[in-house]
Every structure is written in C-alpha cells, then in structure tokens.
PQR file of N, CA, C, O and H, with PARSE charges and radii, in Angstrom:
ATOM      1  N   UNK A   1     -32.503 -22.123   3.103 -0.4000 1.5000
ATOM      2  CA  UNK A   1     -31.497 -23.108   2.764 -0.0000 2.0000
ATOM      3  C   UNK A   1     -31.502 -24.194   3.834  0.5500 1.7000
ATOM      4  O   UNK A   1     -31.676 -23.905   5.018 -0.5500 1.4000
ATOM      5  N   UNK A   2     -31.354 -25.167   3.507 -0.4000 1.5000
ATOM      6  CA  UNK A   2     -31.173 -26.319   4.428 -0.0000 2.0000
ATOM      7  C   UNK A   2     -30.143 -27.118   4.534  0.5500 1.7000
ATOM      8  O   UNK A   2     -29.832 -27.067   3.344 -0.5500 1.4000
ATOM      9  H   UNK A   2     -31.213 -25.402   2.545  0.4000 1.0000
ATOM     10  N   UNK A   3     -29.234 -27.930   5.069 -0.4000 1.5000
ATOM     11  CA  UNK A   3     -28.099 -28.514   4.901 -0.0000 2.0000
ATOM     12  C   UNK A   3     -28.285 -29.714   4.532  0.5500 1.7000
ATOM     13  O   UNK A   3     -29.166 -30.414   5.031 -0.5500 1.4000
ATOM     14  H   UNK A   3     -29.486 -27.971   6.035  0.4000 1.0000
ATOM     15  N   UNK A   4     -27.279 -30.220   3.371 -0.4000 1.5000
ATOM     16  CA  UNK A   4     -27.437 -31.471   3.159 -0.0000 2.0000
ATOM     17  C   UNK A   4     -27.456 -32.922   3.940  0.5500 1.7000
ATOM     18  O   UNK A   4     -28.160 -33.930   3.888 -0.5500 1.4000
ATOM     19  H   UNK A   4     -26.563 -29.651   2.965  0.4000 1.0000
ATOM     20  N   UNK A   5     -26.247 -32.468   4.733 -0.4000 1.5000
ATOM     21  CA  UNK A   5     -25.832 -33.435   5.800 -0.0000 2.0000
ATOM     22  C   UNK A   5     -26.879 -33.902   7.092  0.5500 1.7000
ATOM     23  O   UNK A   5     -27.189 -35.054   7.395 -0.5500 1.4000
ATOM     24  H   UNK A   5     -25.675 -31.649   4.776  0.4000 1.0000
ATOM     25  N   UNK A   6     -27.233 -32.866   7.620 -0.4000 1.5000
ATOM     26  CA  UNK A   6     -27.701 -32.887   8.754 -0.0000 2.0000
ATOM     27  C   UNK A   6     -28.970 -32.410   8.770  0.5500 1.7000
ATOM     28  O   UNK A   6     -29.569 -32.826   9.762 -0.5500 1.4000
ATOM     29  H   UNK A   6     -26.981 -31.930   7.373  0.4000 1.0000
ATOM     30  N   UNK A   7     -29.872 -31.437   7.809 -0.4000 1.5000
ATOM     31  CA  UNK A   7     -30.981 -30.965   7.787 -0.0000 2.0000
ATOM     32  C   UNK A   7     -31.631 -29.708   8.407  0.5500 1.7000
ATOM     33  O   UNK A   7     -32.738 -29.184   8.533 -0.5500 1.4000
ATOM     34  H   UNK A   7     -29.385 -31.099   7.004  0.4000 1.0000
ATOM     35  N   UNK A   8     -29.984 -29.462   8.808 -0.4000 1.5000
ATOM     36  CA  UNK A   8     -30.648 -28.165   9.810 -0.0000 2.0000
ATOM     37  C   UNK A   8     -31.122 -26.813   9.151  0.5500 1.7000
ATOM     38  O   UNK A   8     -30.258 -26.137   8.592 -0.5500 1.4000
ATOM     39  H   UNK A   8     -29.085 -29.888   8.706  0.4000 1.0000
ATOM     40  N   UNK A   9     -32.219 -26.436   9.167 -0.4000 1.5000
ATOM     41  CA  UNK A   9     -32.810 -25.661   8.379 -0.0000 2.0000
ATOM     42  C   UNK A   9     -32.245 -24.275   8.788  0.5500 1.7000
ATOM     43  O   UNK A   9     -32.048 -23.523   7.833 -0.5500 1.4000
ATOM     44  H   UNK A   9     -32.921 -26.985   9.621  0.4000 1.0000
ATOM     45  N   UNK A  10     -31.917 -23.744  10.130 -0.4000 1.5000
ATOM     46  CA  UNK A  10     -30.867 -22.640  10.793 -0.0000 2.0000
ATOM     47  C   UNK A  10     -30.134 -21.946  10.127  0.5500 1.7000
ATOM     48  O   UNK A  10     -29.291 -21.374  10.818 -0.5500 1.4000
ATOM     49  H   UNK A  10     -32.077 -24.355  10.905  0.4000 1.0000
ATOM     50  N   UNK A  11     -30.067 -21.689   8.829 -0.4000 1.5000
ATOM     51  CA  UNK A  11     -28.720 -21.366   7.603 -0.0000 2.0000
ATOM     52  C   UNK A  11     -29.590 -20.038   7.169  0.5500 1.7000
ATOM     53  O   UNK A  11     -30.648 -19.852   6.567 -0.5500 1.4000
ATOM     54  H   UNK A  11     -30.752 -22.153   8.268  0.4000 1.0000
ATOM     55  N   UNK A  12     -28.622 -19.239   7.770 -0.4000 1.5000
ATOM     56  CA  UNK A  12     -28.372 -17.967   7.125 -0.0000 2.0000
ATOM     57  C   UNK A  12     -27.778 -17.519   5.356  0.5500 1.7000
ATOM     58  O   UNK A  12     -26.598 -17.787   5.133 -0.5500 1.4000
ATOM     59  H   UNK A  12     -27.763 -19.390   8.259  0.4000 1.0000
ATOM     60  N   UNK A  13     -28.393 -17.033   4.484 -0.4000 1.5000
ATOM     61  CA  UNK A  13     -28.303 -16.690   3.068 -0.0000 2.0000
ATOM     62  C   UNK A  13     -26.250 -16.585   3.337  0.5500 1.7000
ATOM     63  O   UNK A  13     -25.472 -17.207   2.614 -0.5500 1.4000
ATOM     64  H   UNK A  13     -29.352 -16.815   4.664  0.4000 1.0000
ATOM     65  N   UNK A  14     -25.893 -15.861   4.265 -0.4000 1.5000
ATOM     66  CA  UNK A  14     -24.680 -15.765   4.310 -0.0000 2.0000
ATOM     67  C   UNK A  14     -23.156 -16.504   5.039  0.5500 1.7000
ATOM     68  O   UNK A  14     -21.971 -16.184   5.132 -0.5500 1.4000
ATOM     69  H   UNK A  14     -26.525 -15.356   4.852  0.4000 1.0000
ATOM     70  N   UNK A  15     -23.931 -17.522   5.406 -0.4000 1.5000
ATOM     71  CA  UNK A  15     -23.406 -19.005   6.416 -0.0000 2.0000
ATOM     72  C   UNK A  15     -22.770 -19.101   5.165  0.5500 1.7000
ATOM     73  O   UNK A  15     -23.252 -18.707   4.103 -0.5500 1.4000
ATOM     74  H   UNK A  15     -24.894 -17.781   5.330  0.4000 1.0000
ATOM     75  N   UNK A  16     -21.603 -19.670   5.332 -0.4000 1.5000
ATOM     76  CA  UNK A  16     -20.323 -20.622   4.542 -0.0000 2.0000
ATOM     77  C   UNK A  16     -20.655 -22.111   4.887  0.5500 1.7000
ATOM     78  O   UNK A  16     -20.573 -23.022   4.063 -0.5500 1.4000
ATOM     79  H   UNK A  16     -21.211 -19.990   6.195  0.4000 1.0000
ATOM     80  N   UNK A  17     -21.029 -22.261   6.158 -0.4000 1.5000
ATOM     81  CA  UNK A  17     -21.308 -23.528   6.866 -0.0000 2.0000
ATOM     82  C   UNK A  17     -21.852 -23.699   8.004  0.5500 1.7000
ATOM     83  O   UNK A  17     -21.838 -22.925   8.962 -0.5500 1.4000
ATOM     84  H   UNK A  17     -21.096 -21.521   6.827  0.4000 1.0000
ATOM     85  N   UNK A  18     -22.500 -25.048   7.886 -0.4000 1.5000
ATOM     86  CA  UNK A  18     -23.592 -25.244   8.433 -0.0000 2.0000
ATOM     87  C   UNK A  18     -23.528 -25.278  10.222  0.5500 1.7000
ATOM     88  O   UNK A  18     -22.936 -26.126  10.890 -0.5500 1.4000
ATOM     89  H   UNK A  18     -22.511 -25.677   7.108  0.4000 1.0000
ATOM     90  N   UNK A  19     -24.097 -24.428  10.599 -0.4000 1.5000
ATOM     91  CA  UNK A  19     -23.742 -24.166  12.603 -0.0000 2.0000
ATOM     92  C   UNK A  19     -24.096 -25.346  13.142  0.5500 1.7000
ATOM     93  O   UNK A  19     -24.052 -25.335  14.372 -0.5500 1.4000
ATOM     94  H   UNK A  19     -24.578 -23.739  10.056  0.4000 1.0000
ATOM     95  N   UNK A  20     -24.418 -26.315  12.674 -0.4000 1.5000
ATOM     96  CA  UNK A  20     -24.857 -27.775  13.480 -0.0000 2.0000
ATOM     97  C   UNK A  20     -23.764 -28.235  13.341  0.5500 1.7000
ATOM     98  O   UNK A  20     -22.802 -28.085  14.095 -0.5500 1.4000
ATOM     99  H   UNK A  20     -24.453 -26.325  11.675  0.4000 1.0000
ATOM    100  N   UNK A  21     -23.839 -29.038  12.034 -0.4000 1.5000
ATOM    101  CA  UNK A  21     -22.478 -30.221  11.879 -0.0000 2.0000
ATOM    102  C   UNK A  21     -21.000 -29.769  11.334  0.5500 1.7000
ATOM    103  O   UNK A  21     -20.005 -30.468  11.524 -0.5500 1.4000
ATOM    104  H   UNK A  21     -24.620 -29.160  11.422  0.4000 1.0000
ATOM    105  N   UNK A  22     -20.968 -28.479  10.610 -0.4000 1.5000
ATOM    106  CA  UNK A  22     -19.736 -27.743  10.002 -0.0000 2.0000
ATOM    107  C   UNK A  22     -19.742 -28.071   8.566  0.5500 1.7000
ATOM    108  O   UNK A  22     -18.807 -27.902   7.784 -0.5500 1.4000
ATOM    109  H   UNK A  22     -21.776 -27.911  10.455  0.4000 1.0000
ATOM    110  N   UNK A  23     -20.772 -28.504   8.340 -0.4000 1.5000
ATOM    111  CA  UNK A  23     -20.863 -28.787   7.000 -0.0000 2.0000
ATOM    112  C   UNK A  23     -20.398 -27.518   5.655  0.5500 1.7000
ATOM    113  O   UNK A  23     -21.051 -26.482   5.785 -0.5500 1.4000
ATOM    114  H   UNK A  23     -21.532 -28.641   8.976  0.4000 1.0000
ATOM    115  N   UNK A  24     -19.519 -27.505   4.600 -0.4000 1.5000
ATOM    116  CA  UNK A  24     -19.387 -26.256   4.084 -0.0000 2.0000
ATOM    117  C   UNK A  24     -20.572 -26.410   3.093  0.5500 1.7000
ATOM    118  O   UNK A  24     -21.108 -27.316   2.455 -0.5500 1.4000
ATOM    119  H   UNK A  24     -18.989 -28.347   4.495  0.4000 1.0000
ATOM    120  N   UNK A  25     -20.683 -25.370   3.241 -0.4000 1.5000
ATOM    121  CA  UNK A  25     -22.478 -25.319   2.127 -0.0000 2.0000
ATOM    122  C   UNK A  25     -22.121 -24.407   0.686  0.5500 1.7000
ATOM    123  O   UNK A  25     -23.024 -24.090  -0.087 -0.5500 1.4000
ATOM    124  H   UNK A  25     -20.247 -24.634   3.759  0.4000 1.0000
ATOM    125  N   UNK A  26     -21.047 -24.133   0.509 -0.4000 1.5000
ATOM    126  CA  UNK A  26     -20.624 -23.568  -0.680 -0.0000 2.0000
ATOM    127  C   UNK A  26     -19.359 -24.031  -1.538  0.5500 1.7000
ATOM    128  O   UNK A  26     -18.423 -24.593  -0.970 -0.5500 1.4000
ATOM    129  H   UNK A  26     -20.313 -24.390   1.137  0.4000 1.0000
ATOM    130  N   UNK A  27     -19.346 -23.868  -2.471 -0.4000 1.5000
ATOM    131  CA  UNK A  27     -17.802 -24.126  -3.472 -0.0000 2.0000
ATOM    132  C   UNK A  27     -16.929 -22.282  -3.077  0.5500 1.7000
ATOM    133  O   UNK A  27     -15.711 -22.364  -3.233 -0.5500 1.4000
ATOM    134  H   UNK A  27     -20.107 -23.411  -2.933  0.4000 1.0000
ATOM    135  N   UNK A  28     -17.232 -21.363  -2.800 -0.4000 1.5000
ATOM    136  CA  UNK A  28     -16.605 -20.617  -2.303 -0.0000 2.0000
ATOM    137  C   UNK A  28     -16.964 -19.994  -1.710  0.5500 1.7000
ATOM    138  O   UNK A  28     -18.005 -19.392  -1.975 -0.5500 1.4000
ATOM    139  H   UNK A  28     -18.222 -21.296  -2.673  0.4000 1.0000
ATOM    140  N   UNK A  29     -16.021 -19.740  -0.154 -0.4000 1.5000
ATOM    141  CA  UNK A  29     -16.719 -19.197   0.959 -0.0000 2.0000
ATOM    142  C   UNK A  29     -16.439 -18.045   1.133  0.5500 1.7000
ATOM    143  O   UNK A  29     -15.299 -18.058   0.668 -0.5500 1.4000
ATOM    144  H   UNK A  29     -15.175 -20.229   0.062  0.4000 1.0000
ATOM    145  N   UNK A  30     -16.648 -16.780   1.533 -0.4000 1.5000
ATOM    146  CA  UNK A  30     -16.440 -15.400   1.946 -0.0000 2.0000
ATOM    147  C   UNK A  30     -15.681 -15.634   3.478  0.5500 1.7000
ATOM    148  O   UNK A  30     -16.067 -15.600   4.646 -0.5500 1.4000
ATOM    149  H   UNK A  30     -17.574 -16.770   1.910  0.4000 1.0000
ATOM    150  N   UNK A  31     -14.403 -15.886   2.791 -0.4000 1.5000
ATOM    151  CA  UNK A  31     -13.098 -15.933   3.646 -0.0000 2.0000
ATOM    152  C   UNK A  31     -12.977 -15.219   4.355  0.5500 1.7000
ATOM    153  O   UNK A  31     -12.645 -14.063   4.093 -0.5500 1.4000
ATOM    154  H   UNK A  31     -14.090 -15.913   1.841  0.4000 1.0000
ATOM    155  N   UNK A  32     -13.272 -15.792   5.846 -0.4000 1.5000
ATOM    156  CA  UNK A  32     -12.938 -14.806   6.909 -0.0000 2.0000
ATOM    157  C   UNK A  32     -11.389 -14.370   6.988  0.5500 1.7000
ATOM    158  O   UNK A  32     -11.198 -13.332   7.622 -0.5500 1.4000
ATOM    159  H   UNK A  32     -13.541 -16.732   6.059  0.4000 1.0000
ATOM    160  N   UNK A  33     -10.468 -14.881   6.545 -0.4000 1.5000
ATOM    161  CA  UNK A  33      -9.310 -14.774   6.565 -0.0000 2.0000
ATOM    162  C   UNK A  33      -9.001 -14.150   5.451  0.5500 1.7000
ATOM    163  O   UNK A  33      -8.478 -13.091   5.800 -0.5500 1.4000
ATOM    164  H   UNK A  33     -10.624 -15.724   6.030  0.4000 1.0000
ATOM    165  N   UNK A  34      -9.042 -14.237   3.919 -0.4000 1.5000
ATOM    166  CA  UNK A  34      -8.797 -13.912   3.113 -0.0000 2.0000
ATOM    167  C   UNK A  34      -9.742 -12.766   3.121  0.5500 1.7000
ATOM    168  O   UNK A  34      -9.512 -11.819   2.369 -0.5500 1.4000
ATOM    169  H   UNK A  34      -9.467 -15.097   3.636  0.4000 1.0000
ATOM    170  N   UNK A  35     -10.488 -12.761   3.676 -0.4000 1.5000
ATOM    171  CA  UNK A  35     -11.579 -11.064   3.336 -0.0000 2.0000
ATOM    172  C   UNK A  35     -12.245 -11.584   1.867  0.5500 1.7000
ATOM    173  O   UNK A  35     -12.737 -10.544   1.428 -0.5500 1.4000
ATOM    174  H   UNK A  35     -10.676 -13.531   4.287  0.4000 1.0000
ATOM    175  N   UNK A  36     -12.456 -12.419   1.097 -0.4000 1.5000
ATOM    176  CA  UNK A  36     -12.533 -12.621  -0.003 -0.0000 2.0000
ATOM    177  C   UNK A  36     -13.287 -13.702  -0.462  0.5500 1.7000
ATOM    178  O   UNK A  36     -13.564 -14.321   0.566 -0.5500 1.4000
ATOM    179  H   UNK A  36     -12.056 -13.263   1.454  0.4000 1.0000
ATOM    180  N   UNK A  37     -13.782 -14.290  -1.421 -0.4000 1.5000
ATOM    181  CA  UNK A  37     -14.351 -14.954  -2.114 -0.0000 2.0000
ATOM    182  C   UNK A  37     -13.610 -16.269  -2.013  0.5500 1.7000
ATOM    183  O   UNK A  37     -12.722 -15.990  -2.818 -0.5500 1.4000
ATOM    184  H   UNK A  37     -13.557 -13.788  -2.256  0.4000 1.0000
ATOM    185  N   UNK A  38     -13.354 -17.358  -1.662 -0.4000 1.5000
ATOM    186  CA  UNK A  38     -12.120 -18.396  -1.930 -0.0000 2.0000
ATOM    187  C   UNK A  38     -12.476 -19.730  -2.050  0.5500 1.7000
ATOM    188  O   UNK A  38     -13.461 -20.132  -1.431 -0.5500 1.4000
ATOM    189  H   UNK A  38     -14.076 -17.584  -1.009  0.4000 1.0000
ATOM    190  N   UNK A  39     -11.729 -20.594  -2.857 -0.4000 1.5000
ATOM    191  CA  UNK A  39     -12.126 -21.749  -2.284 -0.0000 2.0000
ATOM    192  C   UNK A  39     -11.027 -22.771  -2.022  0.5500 1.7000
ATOM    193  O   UNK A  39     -10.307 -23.315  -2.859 -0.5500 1.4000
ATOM    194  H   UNK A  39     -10.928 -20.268  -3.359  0.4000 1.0000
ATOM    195  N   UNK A  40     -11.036 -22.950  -0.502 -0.4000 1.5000
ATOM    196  CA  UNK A  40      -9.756 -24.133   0.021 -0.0000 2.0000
ATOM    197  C   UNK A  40      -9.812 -25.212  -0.192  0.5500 1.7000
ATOM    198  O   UNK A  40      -8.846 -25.941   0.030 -0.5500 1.4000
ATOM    199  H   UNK A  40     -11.621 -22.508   0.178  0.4000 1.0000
ATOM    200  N   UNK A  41     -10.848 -25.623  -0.642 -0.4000 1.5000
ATOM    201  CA  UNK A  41     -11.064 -27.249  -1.023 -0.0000 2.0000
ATOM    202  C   UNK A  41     -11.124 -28.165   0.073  0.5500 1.7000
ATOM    203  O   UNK A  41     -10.772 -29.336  -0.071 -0.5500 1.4000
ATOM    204  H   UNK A  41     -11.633 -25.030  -0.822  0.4000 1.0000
ATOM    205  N   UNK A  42     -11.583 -27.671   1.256 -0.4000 1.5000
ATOM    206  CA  UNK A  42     -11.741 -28.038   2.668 -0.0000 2.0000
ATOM    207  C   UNK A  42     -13.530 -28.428   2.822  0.5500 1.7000
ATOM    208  O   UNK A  42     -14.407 -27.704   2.351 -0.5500 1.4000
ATOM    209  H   UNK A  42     -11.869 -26.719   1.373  0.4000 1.0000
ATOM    210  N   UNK A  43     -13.726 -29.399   3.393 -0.4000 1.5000
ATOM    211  CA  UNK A  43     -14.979 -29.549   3.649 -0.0000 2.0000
ATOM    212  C   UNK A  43     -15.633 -29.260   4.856  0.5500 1.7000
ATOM    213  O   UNK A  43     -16.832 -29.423   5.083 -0.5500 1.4000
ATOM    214  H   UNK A  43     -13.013 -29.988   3.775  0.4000 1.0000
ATOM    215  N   UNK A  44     -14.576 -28.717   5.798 -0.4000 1.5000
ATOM    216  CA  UNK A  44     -15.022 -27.418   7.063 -0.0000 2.0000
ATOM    217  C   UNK A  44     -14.085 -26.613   6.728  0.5500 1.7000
ATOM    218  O   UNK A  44     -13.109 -26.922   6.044 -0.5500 1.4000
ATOM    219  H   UNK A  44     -13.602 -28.585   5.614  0.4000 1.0000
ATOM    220  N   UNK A  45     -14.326 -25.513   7.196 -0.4000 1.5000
ATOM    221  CA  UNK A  45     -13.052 -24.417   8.173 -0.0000 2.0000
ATOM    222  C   UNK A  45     -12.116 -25.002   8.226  0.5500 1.7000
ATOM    223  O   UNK A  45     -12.187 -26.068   8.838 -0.5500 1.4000
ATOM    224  H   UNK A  45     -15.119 -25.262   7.752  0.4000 1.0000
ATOM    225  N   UNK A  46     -11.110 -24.699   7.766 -0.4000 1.5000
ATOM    226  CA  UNK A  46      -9.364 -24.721   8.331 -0.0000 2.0000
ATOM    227  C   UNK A  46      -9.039 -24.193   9.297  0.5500 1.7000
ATOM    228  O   UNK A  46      -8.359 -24.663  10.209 -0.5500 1.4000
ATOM    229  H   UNK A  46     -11.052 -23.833   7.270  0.4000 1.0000
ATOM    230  N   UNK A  47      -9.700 -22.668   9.158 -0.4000 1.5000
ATOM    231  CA  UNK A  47      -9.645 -22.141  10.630 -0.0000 2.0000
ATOM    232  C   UNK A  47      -7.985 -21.730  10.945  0.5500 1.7000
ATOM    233  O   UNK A  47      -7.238 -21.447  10.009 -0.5500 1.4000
ATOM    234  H   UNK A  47     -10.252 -22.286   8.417  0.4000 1.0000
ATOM    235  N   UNK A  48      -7.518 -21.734  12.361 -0.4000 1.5000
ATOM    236  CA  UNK A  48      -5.870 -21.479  12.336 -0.0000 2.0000
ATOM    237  C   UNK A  48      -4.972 -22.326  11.458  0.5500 1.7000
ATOM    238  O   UNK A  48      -3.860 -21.934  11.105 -0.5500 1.4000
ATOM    239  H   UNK A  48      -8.125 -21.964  13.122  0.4000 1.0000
ATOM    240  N   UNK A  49      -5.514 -23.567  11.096 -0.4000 1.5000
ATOM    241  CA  UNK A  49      -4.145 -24.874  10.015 -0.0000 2.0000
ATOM    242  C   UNK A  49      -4.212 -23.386   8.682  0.5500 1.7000
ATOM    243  O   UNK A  49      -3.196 -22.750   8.402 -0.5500 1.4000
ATOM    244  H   UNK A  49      -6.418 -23.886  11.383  0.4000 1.0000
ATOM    245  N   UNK A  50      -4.992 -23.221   8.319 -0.4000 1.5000
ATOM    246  CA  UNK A  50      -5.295 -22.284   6.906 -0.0000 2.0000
ATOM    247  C   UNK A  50      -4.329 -20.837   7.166  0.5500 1.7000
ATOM    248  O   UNK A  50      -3.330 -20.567   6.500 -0.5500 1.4000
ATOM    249  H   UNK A  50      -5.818 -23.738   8.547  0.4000 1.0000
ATOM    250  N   UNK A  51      -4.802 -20.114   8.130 -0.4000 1.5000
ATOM    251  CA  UNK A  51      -4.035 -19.276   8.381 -0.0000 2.0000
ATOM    252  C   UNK A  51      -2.409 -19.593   8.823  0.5500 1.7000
ATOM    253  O   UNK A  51      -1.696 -18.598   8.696 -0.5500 1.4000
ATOM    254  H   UNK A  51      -5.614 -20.333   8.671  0.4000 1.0000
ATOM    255  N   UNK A  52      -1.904 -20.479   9.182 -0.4000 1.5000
ATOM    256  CA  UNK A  52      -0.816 -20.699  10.041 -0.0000 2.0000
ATOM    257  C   UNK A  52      -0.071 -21.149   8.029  0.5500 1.7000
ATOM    258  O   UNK A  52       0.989 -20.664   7.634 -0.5500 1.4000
ATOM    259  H   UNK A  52      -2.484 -21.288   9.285  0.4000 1.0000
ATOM    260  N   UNK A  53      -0.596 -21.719   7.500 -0.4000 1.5000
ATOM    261  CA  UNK A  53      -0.336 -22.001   6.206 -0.0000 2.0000
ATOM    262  C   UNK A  53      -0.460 -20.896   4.990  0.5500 1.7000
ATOM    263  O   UNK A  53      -0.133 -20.936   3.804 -0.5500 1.4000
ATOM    264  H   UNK A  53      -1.457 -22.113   7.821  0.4000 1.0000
ATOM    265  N   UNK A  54      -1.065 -19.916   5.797 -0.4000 1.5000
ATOM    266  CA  UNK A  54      -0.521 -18.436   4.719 -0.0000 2.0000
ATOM    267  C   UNK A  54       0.038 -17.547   4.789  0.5500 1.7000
ATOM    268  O   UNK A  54       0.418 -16.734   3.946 -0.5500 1.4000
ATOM    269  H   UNK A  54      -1.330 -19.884   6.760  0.4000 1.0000
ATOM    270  N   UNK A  55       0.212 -17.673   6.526 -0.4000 1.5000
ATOM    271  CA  UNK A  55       1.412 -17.515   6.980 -0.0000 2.0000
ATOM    272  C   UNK A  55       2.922 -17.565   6.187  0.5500 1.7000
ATOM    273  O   UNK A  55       3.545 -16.707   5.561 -0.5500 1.4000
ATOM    274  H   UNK A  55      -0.096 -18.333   7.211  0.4000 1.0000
ATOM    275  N   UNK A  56       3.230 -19.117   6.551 -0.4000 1.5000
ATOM    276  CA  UNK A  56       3.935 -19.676   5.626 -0.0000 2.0000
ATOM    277  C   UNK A  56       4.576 -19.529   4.513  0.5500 1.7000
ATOM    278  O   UNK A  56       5.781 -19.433   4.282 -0.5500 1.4000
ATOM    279  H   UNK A  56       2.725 -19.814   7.059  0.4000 1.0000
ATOM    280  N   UNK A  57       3.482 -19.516   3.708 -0.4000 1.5000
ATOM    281  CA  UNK A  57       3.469 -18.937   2.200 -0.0000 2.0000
ATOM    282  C   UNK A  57       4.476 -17.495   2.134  0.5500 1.7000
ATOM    283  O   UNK A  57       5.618 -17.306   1.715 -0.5500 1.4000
ATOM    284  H   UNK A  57       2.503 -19.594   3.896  0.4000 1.0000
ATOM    285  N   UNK A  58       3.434 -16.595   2.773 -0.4000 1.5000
ATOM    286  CA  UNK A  58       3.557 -15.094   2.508 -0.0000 2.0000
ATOM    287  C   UNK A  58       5.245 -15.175   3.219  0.5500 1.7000
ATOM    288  O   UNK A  58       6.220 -14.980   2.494 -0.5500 1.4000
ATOM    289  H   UNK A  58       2.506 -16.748   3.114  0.4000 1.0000
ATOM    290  N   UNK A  59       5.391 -15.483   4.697 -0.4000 1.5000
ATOM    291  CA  UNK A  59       7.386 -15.826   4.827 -0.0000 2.0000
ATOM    292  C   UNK A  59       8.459 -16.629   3.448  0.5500 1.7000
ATOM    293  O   UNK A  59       9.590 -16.276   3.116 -0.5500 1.4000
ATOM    294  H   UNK A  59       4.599 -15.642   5.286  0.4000 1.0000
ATOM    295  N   UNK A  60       7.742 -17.610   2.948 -0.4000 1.5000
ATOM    296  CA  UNK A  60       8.744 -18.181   2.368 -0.0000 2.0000
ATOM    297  C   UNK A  60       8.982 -17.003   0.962  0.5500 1.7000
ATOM    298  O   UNK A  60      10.044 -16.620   0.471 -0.5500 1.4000
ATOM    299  H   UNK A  60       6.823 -17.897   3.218  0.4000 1.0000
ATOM    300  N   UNK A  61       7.600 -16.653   0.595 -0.4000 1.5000
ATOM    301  CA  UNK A  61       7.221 -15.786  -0.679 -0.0000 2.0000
ATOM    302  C   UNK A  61       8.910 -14.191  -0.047  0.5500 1.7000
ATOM    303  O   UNK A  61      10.043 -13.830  -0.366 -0.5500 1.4000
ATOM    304  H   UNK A  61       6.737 -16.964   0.994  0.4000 1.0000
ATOM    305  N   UNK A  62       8.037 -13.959   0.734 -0.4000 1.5000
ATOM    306  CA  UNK A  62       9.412 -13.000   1.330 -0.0000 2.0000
ATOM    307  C   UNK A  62      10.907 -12.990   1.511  0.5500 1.7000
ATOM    308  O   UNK A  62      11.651 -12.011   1.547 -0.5500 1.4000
ATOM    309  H   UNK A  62       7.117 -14.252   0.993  0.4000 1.0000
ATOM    310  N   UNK A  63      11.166 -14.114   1.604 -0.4000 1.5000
ATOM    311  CA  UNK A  63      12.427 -14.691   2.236 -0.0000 2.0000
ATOM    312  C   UNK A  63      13.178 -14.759   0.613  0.5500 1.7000
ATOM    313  O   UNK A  63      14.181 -14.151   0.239 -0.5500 1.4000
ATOM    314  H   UNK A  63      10.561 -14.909   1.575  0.4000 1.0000
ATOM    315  N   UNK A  64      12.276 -15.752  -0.200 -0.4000 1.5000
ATOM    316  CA  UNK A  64      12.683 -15.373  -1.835 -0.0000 2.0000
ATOM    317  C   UNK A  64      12.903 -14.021  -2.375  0.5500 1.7000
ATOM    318  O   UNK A  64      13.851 -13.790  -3.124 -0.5500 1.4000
ATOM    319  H   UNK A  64      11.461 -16.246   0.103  0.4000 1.0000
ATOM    320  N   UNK A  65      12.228 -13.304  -2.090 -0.4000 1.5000
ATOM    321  CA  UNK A  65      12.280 -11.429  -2.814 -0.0000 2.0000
ATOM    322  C   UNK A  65      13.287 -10.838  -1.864  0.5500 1.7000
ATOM    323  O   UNK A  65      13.804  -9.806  -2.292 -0.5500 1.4000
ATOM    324  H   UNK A  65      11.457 -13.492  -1.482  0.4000 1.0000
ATOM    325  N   UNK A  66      13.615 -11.164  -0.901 -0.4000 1.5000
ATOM    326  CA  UNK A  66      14.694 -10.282   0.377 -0.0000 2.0000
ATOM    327  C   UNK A  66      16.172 -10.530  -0.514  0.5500 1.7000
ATOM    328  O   UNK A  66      16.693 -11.484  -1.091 -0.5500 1.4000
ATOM    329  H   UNK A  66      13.196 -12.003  -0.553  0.4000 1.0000
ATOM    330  N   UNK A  67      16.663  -8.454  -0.156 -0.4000 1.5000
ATOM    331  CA  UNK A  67      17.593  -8.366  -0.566 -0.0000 2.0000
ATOM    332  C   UNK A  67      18.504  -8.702   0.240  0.5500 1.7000
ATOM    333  O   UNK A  67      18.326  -8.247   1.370 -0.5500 1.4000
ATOM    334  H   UNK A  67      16.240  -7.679   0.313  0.4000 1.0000
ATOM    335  N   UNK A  68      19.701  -9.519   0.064 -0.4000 1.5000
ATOM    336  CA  UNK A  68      20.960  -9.743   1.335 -0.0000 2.0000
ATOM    337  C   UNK A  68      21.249  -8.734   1.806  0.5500 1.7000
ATOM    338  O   UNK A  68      21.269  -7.890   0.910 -0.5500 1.4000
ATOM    339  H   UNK A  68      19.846  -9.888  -0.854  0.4000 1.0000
ATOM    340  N   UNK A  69      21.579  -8.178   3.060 -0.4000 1.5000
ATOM    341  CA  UNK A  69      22.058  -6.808   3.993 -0.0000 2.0000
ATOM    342  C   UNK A  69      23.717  -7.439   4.259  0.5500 1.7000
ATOM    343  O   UNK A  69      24.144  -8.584   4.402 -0.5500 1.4000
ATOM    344  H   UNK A  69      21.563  -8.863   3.788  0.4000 1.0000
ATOM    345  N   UNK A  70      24.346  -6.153   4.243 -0.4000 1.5000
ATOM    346  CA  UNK A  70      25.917  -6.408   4.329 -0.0000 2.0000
ATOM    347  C   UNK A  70      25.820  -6.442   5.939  0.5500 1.7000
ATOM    348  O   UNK A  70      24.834  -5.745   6.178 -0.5500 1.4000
ATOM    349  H   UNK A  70      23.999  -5.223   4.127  0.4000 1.0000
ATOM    350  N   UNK A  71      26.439  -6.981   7.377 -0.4000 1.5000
ATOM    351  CA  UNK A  71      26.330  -6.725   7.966 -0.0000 2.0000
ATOM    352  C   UNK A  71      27.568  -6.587   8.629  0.5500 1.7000
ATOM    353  O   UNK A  71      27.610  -6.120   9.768 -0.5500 1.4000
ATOM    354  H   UNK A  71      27.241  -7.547   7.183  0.4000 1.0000
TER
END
C-alpha cells in the first residue's frame, strides 16, 4: 500500500494511517479506542479530542438514565 498524500510506501496491511504525514488511509479504522471497526469522519486521529468526547457522551447518556437518590 502506498499513501496518497505523501507516497510513503512504509504502510502496514493494518495501519489506519499513514506514519509519515497522518494521513487516514481508510473509511473505517480499527479503533483503538472503540476496540472496533469505526468511522469518525476525521482525516487523522482524534486521538484524546475523540475520547474526551465519548467520554462525554457515555456521562450525559448516564446522567439521563440515573435514578434520583432521596438524600
């Protein structure tokens, strides 16, 4: 495989993106974060913004389903 951007021929069958320029070399990457198949619609790594943002999610998702405690 070779990268579009930059040409660097260095690309592993299992690279998401390209180790030169960060180029993403797929429509879905094997989410280091998600453990999973995904696609962020990011043209690098999100990296911590991605995680800090599913974060997020998964609190607000919680905060909705939490039963009130009498205190």
């Amino acid at each position: 495989m070779k990268c579009p951007i930059c040409g660097n021929e260095n690309i592993e069958e299992n690279d998401n993106f390209c180790k030169e320029c960060g180029n993403k070399l797929k429509e879905e990457c094997n989410c280091w974060l998600k453990k999973d198949s995904y696609n962020c619609k990011e043209s690098s790594c999100p990296g911590y913004g991605f995680y800090r943002k599913m974060k997020e999610e998964t609190i607000r998702k919680d905060l909705k389903t939490a039963k009130p405690t009498n205190h």
